[in-house]
PDB file of N, CA, C and O in Angstrom:
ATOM      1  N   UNK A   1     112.929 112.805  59.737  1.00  0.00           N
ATOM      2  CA  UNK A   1     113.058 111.561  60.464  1.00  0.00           C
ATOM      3  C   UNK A   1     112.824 111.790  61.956  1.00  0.00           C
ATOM      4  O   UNK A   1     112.367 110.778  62.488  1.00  0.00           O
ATOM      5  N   UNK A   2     113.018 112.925  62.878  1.00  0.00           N
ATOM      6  CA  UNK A   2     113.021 113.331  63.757  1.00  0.00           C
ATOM      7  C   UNK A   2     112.055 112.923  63.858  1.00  0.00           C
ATOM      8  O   UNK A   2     111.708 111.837  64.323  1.00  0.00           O
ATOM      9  N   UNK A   3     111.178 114.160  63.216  1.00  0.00           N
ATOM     10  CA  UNK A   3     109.779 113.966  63.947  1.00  0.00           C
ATOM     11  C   UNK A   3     108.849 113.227  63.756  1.00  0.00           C
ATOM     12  O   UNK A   3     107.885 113.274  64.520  1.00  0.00           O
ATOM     13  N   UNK A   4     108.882 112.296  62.629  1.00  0.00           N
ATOM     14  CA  UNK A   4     108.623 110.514  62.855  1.00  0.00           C
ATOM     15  C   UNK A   4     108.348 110.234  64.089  1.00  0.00           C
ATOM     16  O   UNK A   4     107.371 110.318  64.833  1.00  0.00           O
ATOM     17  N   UNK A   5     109.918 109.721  64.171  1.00  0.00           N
ATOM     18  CA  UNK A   5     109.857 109.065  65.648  1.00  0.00           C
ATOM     19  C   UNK A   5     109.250 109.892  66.667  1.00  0.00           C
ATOM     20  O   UNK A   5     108.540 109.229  67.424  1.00  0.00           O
ATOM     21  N   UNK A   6     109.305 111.248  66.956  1.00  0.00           N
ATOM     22  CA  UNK A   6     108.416 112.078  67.720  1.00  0.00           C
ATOM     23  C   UNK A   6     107.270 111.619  67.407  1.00  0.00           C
ATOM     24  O   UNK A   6     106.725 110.996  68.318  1.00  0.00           O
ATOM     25  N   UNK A   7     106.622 111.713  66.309  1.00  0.00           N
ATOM     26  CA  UNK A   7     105.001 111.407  66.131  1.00  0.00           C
ATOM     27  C   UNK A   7     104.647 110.135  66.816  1.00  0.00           C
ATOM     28  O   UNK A   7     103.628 109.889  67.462  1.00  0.00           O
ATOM     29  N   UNK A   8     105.887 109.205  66.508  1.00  0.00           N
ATOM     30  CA  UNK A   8     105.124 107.325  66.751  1.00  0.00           C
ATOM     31  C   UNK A   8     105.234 107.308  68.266  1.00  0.00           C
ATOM     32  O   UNK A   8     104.384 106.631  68.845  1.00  0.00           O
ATOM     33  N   UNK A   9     106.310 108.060  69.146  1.00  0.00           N
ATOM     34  CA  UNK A   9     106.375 107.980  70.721  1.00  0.00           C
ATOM     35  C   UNK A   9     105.126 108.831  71.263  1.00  0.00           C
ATOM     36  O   UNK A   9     104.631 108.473  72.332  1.00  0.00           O
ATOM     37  N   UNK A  10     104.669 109.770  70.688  1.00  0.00           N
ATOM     38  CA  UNK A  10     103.765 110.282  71.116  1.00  0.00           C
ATOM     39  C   UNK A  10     102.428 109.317  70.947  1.00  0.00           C
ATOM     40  O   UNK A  10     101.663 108.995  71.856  1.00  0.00           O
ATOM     41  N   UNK A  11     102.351 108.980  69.712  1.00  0.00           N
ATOM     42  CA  UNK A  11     101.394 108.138  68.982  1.00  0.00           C
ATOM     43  C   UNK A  11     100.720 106.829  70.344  1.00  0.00           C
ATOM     44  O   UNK A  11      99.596 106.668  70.821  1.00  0.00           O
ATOM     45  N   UNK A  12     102.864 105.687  70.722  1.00  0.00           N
ATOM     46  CA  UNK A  12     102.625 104.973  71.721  1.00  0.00           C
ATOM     47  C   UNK A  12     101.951 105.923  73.151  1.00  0.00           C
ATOM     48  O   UNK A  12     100.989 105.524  73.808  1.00  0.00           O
ATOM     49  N   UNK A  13     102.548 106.964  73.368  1.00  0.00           N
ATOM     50  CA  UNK A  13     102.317 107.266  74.608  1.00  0.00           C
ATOM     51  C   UNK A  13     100.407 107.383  74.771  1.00  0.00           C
ATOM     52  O   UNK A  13      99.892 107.020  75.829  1.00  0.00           O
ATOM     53  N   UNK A  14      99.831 107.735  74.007  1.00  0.00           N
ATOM     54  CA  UNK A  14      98.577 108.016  73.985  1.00  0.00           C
ATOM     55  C   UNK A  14      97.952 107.023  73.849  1.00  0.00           C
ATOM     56  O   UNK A  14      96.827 106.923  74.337  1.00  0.00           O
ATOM     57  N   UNK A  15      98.764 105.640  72.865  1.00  0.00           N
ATOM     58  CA  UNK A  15      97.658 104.375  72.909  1.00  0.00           C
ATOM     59  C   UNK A  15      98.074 104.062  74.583  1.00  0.00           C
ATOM     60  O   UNK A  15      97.074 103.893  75.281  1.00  0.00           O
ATOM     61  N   UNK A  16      99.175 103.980  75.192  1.00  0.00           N
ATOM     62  CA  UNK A  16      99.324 103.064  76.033  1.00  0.00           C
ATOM     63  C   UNK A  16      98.386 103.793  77.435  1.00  0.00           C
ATOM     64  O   UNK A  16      98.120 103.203  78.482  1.00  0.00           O
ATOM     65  N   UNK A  17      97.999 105.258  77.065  1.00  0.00           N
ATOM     66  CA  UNK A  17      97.157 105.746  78.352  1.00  0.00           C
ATOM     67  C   UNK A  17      95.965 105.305  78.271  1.00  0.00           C
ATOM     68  O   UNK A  17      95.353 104.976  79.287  1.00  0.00           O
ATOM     69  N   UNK A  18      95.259 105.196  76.644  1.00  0.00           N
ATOM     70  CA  UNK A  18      93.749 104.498  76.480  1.00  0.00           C
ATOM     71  C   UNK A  18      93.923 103.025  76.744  1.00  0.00           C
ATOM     72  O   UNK A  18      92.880 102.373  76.805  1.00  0.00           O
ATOM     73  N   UNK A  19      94.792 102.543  76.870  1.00  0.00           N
ATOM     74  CA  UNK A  19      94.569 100.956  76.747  1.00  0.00           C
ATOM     75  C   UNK A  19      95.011 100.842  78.713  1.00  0.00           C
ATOM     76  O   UNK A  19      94.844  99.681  79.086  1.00  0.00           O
ATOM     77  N   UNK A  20      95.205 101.220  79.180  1.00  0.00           N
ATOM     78  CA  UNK A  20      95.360 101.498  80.539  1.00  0.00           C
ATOM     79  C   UNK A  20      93.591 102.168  81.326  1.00  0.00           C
ATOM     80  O   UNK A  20      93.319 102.053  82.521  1.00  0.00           O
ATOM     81  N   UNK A  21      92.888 102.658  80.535  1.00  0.00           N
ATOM     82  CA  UNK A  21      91.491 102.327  80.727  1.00  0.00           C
ATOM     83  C   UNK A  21      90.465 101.428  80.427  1.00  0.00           C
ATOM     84  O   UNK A  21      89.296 101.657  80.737  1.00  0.00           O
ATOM     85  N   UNK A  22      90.808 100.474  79.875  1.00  0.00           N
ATOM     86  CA  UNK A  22      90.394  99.398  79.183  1.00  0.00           C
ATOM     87  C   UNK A  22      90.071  98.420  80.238  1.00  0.00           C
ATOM     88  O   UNK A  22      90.819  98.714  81.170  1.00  0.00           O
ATOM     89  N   UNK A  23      89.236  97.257  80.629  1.00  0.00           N
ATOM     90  CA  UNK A  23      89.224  96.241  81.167  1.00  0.00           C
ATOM     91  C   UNK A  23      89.451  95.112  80.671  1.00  0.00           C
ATOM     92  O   UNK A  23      89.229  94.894  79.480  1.00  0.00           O
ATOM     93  N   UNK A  24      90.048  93.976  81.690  1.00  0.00           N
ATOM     94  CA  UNK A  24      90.703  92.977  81.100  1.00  0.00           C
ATOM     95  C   UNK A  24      90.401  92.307  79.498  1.00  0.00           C
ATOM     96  O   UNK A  24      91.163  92.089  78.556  1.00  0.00           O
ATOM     97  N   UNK A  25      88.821  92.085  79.694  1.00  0.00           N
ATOM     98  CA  UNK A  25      88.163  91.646  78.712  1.00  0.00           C
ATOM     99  C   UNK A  25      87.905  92.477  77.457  1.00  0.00           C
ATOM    100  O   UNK A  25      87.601  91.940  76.392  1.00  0.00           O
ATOM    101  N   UNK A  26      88.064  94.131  77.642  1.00  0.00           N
ATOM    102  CA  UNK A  26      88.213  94.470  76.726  1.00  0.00           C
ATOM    103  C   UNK A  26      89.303  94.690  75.914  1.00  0.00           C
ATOM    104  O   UNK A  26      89.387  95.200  74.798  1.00  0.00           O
ATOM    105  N   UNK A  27      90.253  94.145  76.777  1.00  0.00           N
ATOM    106  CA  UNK A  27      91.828  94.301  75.968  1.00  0.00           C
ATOM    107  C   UNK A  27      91.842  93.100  75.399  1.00  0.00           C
ATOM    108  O   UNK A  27      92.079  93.068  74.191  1.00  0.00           O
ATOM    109  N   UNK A  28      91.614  91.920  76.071  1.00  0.00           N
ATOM    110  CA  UNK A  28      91.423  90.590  75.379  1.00  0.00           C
ATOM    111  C   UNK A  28      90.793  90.836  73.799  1.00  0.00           C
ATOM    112  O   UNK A  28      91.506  90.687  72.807  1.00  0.00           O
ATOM    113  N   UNK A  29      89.490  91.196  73.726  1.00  0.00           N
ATOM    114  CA  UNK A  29      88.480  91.530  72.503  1.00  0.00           C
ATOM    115  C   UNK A  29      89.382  92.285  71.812  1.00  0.00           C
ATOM    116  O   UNK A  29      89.670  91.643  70.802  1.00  0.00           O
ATOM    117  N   UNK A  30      90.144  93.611  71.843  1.00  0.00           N
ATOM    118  CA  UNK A  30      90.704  94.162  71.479  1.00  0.00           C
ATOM    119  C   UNK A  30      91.940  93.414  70.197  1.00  0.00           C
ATOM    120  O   UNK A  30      91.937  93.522  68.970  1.00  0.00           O
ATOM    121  N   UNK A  31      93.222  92.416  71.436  1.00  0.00           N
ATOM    122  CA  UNK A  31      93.863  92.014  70.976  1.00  0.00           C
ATOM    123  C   UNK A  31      93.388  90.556  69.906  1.00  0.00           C
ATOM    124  O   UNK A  31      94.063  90.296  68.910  1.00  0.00           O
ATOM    125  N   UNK A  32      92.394  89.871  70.219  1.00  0.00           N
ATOM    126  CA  UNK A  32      91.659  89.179  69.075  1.00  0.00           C
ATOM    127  C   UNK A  32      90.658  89.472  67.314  1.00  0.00           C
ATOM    128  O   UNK A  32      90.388  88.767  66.341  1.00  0.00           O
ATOM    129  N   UNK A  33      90.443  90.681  67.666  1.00  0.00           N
ATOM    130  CA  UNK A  33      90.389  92.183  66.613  1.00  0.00           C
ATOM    131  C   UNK A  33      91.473  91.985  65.399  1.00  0.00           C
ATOM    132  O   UNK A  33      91.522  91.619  64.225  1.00  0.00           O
ATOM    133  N   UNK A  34      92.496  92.573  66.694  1.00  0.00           N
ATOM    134  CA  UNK A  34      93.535  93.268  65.841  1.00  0.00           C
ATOM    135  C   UNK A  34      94.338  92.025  65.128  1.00  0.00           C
ATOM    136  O   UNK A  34      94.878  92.362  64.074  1.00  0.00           O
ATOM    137  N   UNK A  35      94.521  90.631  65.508  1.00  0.00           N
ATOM    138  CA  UNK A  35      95.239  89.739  65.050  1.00  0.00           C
ATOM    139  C   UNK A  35      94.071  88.973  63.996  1.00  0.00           C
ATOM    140  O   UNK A  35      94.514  88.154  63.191  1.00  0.00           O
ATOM    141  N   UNK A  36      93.046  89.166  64.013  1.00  0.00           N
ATOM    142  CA  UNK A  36      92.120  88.737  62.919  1.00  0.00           C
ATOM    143  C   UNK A  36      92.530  89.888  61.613  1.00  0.00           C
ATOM    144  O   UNK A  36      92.720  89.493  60.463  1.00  0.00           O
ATOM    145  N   UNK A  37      92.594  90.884  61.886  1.00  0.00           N
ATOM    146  CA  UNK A  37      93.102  92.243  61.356  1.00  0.00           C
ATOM    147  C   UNK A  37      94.587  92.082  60.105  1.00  0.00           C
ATOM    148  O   UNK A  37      94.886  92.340  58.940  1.00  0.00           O
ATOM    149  N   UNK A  38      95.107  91.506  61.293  1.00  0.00           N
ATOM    150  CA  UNK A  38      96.523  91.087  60.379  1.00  0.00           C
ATOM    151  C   UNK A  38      96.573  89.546  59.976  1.00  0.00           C
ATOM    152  O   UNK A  38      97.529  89.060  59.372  1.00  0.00           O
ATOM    153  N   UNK A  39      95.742  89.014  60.268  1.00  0.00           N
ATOM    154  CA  UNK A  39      95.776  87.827  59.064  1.00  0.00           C
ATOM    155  C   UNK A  39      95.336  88.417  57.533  1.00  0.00           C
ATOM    156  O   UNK A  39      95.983  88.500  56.489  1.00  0.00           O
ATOM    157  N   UNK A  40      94.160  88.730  57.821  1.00  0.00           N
ATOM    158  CA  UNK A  40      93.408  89.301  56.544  1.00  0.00           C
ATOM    159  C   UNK A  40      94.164  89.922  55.930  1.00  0.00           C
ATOM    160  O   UNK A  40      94.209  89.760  54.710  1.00  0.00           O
ATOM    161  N   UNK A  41      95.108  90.948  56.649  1.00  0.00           N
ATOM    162  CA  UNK A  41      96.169  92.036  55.541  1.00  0.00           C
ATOM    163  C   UNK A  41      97.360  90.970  54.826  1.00  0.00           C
ATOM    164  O   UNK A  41      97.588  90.857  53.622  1.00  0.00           O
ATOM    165  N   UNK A  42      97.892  90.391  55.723  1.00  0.00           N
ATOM    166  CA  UNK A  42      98.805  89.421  55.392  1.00  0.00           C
ATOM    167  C   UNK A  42      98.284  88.462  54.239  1.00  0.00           C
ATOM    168  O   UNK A  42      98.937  88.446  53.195  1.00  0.00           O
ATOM    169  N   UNK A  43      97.436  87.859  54.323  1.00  0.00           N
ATOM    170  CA  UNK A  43      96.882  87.262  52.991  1.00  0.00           C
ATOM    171  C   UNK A  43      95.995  88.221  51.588  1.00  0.00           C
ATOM    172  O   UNK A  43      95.507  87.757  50.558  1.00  0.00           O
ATOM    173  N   UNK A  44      96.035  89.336  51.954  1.00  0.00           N
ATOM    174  CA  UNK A  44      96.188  89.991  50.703  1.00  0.00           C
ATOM    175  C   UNK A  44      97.297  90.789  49.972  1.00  0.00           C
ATOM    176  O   UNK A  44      97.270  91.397  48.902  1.00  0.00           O
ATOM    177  N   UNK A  45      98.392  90.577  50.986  1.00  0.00           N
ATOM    178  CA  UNK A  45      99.196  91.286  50.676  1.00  0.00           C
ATOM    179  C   UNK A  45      99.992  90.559  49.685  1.00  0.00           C
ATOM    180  O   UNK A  45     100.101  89.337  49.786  1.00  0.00           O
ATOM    181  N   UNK A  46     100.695  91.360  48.507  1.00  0.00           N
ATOM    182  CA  UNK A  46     101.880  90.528  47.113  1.00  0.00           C
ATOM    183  C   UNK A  46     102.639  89.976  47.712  1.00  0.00           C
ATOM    184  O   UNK A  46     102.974  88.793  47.765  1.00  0.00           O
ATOM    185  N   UNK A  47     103.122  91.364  48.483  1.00  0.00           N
ATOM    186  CA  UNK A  47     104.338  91.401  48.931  1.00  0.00           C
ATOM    187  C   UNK A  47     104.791  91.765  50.365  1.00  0.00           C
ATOM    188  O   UNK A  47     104.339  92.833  50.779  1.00  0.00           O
ATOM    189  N   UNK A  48     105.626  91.054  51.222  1.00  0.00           N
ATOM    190  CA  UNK A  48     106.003  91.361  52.463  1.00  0.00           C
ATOM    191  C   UNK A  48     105.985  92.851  52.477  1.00  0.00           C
ATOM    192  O   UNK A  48     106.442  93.463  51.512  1.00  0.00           O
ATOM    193  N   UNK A  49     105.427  93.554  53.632  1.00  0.00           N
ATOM    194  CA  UNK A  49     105.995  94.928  53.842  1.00  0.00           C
ATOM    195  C   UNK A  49     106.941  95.499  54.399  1.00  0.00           C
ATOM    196  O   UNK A  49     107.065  95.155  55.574  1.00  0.00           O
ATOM    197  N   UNK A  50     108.085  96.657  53.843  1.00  0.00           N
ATOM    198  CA  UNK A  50     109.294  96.706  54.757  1.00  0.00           C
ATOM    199  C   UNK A  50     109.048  98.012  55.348  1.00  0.00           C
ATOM    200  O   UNK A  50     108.929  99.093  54.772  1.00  0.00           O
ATOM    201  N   UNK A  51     108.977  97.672  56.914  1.00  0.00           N
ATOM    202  CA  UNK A  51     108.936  98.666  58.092  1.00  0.00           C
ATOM    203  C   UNK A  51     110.533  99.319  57.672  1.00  0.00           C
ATOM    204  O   UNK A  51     111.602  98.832  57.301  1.00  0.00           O
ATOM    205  N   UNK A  52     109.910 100.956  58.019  1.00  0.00           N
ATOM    206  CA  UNK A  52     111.424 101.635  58.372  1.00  0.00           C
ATOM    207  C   UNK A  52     112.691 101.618  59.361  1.00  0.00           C
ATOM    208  O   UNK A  52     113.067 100.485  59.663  1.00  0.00           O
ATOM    209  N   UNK A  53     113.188 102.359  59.743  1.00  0.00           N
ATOM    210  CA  UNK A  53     114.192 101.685  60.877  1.00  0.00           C
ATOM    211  C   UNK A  53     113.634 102.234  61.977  1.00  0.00           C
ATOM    212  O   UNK A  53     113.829 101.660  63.049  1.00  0.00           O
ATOM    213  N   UNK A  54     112.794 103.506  61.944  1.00  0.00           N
ATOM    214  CA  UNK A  54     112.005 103.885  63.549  1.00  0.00           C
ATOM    215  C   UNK A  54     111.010 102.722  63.628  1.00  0.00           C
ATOM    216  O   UNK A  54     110.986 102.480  64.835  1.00  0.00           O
ATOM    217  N   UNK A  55     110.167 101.857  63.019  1.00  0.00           N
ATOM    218  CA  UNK A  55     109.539 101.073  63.053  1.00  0.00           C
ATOM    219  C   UNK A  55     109.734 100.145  63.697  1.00  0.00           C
ATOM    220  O   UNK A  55     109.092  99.753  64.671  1.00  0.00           O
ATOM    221  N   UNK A  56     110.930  99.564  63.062  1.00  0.00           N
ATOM    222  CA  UNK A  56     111.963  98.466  63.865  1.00  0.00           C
ATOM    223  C   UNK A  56     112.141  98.600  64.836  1.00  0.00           C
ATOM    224  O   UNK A  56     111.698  97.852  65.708  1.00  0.00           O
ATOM    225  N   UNK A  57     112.789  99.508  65.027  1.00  0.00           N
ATOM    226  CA  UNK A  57     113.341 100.241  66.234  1.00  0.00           C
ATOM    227  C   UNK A  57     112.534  99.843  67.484  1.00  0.00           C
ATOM    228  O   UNK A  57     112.995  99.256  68.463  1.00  0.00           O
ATOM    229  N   UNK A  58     111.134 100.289  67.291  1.00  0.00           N
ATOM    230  CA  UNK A  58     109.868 100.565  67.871  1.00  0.00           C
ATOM    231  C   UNK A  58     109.261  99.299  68.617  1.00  0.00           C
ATOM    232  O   UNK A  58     108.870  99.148  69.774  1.00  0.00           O
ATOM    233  N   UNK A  59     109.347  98.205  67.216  1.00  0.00           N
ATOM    234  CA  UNK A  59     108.852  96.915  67.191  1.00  0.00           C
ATOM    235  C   UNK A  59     109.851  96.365  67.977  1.00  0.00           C
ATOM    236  O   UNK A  59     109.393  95.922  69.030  1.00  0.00           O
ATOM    237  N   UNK A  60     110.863  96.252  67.872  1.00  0.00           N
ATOM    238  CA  UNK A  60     112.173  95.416  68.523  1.00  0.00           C
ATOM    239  C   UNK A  60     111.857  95.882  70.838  1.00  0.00           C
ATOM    240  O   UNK A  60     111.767  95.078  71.766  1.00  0.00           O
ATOM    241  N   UNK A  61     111.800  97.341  70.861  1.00  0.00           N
ATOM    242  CA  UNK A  61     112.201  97.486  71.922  1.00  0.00           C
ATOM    243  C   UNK A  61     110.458  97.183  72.887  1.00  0.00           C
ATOM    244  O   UNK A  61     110.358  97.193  74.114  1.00  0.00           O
ATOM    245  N   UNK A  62     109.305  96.944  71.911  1.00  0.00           N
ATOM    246  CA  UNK A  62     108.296  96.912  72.501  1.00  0.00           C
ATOM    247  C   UNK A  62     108.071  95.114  72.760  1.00  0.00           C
ATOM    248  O   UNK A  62     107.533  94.617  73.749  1.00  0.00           O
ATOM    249  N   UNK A  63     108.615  94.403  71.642  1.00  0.00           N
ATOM    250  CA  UNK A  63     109.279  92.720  71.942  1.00  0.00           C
ATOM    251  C   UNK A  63     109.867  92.156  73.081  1.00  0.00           C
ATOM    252  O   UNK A  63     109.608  91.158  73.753  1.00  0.00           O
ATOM    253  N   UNK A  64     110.853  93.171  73.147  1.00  0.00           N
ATOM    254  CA  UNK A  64     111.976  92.701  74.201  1.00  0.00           C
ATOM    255  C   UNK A  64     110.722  92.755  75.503  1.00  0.00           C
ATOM    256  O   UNK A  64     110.497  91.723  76.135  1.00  0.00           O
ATOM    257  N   UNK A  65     109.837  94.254  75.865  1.00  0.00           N
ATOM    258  CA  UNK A  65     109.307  94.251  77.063  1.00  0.00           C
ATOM    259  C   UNK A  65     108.554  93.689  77.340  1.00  0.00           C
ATOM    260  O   UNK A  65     108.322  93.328  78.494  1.00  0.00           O
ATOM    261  N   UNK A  66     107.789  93.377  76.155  1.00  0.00           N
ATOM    262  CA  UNK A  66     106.801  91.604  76.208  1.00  0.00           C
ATOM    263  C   UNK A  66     107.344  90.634  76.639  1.00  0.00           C
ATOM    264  O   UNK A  66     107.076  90.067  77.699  1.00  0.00           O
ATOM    265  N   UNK A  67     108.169  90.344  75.855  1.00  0.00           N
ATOM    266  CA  UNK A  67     108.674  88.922  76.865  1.00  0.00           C
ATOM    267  C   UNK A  67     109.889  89.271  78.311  1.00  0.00           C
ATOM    268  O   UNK A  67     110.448  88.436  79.022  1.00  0.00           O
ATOM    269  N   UNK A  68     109.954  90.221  78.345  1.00  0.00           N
ATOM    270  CA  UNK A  68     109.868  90.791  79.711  1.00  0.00           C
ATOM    271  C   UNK A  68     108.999  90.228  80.644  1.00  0.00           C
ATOM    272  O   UNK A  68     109.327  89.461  81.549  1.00  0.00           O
ATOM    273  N   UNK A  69     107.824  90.657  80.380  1.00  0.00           N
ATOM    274  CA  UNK A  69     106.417  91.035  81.470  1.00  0.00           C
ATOM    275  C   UNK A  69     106.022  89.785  81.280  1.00  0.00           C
ATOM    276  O   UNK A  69     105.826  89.245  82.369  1.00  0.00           O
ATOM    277  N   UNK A  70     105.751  88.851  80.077  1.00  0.00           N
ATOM    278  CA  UNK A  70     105.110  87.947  80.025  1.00  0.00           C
ATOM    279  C   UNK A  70     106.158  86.396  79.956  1.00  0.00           C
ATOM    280  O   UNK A  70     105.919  85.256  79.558  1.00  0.00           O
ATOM    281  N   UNK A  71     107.214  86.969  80.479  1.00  0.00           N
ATOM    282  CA  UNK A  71     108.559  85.676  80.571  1.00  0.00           C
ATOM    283  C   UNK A  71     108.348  84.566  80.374  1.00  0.00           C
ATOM    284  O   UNK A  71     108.629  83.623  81.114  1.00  0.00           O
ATOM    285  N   UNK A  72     107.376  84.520  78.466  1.00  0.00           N
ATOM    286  CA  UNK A  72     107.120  83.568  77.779  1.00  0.00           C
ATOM    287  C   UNK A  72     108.681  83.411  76.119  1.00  0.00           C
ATOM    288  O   UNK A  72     109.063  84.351  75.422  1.00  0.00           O
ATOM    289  N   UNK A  73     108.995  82.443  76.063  1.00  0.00           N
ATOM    290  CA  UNK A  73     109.647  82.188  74.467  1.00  0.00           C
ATOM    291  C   UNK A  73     109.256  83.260  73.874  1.00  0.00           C
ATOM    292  O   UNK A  73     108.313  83.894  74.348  1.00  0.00           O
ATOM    293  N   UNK A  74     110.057  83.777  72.440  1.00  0.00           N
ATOM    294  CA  UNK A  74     109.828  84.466  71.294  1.00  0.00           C
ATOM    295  C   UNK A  74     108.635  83.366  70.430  1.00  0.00           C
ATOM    296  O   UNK A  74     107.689  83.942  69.893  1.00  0.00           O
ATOM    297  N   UNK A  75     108.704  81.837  70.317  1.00  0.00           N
ATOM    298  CA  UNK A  75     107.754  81.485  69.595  1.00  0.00           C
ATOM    299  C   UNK A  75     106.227  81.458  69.981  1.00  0.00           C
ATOM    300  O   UNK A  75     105.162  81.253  69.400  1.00  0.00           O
ATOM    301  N   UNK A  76     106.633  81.752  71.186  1.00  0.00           N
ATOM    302  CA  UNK A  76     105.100  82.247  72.115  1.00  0.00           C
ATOM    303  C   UNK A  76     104.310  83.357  71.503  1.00  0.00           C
ATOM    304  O   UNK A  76     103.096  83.351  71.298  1.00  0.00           O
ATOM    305  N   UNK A  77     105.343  84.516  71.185  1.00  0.00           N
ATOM    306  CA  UNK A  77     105.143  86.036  70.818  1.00  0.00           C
ATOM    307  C   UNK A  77     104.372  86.027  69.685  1.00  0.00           C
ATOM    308  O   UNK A  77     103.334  86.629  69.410  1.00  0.00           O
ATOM    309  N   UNK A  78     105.038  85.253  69.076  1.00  0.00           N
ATOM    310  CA  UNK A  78     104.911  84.876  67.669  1.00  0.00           C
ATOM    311  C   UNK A  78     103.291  84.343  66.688  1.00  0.00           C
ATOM    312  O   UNK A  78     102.860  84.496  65.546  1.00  0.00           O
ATOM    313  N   UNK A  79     102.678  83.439  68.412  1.00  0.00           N
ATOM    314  CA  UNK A  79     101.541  82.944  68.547  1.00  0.00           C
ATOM    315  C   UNK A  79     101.398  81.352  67.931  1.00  0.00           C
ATOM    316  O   UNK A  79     100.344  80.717  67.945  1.00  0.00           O
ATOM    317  N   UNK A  80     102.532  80.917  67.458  1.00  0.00           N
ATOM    318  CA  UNK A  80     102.813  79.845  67.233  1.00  0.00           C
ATOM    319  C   UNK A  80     102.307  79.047  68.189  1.00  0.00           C
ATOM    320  O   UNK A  80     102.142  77.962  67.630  1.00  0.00           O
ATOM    321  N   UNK A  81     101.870  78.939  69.628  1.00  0.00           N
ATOM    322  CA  UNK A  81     102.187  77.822  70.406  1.00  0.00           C
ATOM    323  C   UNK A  81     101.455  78.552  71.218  1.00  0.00           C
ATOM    324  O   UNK A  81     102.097  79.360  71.889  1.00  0.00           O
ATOM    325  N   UNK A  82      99.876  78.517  71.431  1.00  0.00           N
ATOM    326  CA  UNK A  82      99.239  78.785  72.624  1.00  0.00           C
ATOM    327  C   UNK A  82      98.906  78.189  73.553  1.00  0.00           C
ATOM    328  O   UNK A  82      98.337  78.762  74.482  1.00  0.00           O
TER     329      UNK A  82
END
């Protein structure tokens, strides 16, 4: 379990240095990608998938700093309401 979470902080630390070379527009393209990405999985999927608790963990504290930075609602996050 340790080194999980070692792998996924390392994992973030390395996306968040490439995406820190990125230009605006390519992070834009990027993040329109990846949410076309997870519709498609989501509608093939049976069954909901259950993230582990480093996952959570992961997901929860990277949430909170979004709507931090972007001091928009959770139903904002959500994409409910653009």
């Amino acid at each position: 379990m340790g080194w999980f979470i070692l792998s996924q902080a390392f994992s973030i630390l390395i996306t968040i240095v490439r995406i820190g070379r990125l230009s605006e527009q390519e992070k834009d393209l990027e993040i329109l990608v990846l949410r076309q990405q997870l519709v498609i999985l989501q509608r093939k999927q049976e069954k909901p998938i259950k993230p582990n608790r480093a996952e959570k963990m992961m997901l929860a504290v990277l949430t909170a700093k979004l709507k931090e930075v972007t001091q928009r609602p959770a139903g904002h996050l959500r994409g409910r309401r653009m």
